[in-house]
C-alpha positions in Angstrom: 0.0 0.0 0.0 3.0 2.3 1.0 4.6 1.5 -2.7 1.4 2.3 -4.4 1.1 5.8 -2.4 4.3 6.7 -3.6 3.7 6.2 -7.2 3.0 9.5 -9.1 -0.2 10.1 -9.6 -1.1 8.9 -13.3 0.1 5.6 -12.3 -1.9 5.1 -9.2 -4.8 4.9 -11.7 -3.1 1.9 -13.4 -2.5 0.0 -10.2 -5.9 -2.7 -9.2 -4.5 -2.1 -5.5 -7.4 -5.1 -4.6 -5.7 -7.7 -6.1 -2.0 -6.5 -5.0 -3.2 -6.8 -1.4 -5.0 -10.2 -2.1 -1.6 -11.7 -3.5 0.0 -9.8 -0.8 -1.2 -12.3 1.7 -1.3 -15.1 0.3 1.6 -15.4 -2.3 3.4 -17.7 -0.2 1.2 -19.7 0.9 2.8 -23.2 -1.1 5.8 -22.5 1.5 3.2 -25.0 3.4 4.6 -27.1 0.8 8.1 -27.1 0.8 10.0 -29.3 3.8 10.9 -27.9 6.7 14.7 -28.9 6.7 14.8 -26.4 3.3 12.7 -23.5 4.1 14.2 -23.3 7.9 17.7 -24.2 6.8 19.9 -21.6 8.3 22.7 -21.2 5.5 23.3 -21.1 2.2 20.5 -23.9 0.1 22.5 -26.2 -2.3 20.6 -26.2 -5.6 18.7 -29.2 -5.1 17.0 -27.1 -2.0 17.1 -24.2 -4.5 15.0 -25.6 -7.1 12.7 -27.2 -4.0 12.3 -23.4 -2.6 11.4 -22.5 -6.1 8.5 -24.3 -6.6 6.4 -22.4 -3.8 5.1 -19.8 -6.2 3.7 -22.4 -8.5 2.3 -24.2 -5.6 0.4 -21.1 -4.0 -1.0 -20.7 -7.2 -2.3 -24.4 -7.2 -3.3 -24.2 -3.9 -5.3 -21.0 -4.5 -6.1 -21.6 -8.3 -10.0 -22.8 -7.6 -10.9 -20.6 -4.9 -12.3 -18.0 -6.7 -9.8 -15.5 -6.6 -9.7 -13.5 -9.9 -7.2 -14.7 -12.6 -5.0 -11.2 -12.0 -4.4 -11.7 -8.3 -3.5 -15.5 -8.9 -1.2 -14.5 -11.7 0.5 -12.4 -9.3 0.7 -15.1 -6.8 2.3 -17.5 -9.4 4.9 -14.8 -10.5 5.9 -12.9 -7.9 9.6 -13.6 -8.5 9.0 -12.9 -12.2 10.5 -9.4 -13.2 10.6 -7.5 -16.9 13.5 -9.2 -18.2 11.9 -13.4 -17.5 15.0 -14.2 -15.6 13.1 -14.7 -12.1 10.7 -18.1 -11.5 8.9 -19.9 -12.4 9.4 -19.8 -16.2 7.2 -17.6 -17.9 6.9 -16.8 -22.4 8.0 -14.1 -24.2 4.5 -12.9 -23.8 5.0 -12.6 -20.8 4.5 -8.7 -19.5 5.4 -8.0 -15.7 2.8 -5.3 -15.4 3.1 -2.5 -12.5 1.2 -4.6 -10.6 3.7 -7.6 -10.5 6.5 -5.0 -9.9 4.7 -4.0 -6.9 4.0 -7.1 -5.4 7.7 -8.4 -6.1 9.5 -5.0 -4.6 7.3 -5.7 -1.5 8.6 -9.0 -1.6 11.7 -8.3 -2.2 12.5 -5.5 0.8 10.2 -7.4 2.9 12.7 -10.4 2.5 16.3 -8.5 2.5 14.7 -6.0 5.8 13.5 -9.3 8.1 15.3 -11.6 9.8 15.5 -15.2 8.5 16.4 -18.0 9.9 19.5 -17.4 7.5 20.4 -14.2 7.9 20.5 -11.0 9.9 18.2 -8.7 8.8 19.7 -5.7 6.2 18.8 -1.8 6.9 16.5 0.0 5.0 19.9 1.6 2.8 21.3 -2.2 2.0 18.3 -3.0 1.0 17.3 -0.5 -1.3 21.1 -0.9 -2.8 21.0 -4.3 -3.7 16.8 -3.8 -5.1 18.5 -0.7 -7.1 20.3 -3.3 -9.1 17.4 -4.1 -10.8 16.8 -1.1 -11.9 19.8 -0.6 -13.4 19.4 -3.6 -15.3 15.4 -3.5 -16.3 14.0 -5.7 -14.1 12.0 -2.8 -12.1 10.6 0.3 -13.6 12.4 3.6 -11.9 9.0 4.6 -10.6 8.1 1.6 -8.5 11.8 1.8 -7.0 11.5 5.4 -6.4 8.1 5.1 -4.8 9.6 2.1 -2.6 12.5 4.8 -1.5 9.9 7.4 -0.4 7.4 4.7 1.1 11.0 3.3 3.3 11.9 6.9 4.1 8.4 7.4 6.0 8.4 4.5 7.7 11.9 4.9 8.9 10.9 8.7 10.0 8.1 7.2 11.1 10.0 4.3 13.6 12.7 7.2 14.3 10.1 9.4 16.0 8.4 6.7 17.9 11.6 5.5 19.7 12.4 9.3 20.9 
């Protein structure tokens, strides 16, 4: 919601905020899925576990595909690690368009994941974060707007925690 705020105006319009915040919740919900000795591993997964971890998008849209959600909000579900250039998961066409929606969803993802601690890893500050998510800018995978909107939506909340502490 804090993305889509941040996006200039003309592209608010284009964004169906409804079924952002239905995928939102429940785009990983195949993790229910994957075994517990790979998605609590606390290190690096060897690429068996990698291609194990990958299948959880595929499985939350199985999961979810005949419960009546709309076909948009489970097409963001299934390809929430799918950016513009089709290098994420799982394998999409050349038809294949990651709309403004799907760049929502997957920044949110994204920040969410790098910001949080895992059972993995530490979790990063807001600046690391945003660093490593810049990368994709710089090579087409996320539309300068959405990135820029993330930066503004992380700069509030970080004002935002900053004043409740004093």
């Amino acid at each position: 919601k804090g993305i889509i705020e941040n996006l200039p105006f003309a592209l608010q319009s284009k964004v169906d905020a409804k079924a952002i915040e239905d995928a939102r919740y429940l785009h990983d919900l195949g993790k229910v899925l994957i075994p517990a000795e790979v998605l609590n591993k606390p290190g690096k997964l060897d690429d068996k576990e990698t291609k194990i971890m990958h299948t959880h998008s595929e499985l939350s849209y199985e999961l979810l595909k005949n419960s009546g959600l709309n076909e948009k909000t489970l097409k963001l579900i299934r390809n929430h690690h799918q950016h513009a250039k089709r290098t994420g998961y799982p394998w999409v066409d050349q038809n294949f368009n990651a709309d403004l929606n799907l760049q929502i969803l997957s920044v949110a993802d994204k920040y969410s994941a790098l910001t949080e601690k895992r059972t993995y890893k530490e979790p990063m500050n807001a600046k690391q974060a945003l660093t490593i998510i810049y990368q994709d800018v710089k090579e087409d995978k996320l539309h300068p707007f959405v990135f820029r909107a993330l930066v503004n939506y992380a700069q509030q909340t970080q004002t935002v925690n900053n004043n409740v502490c004093l």
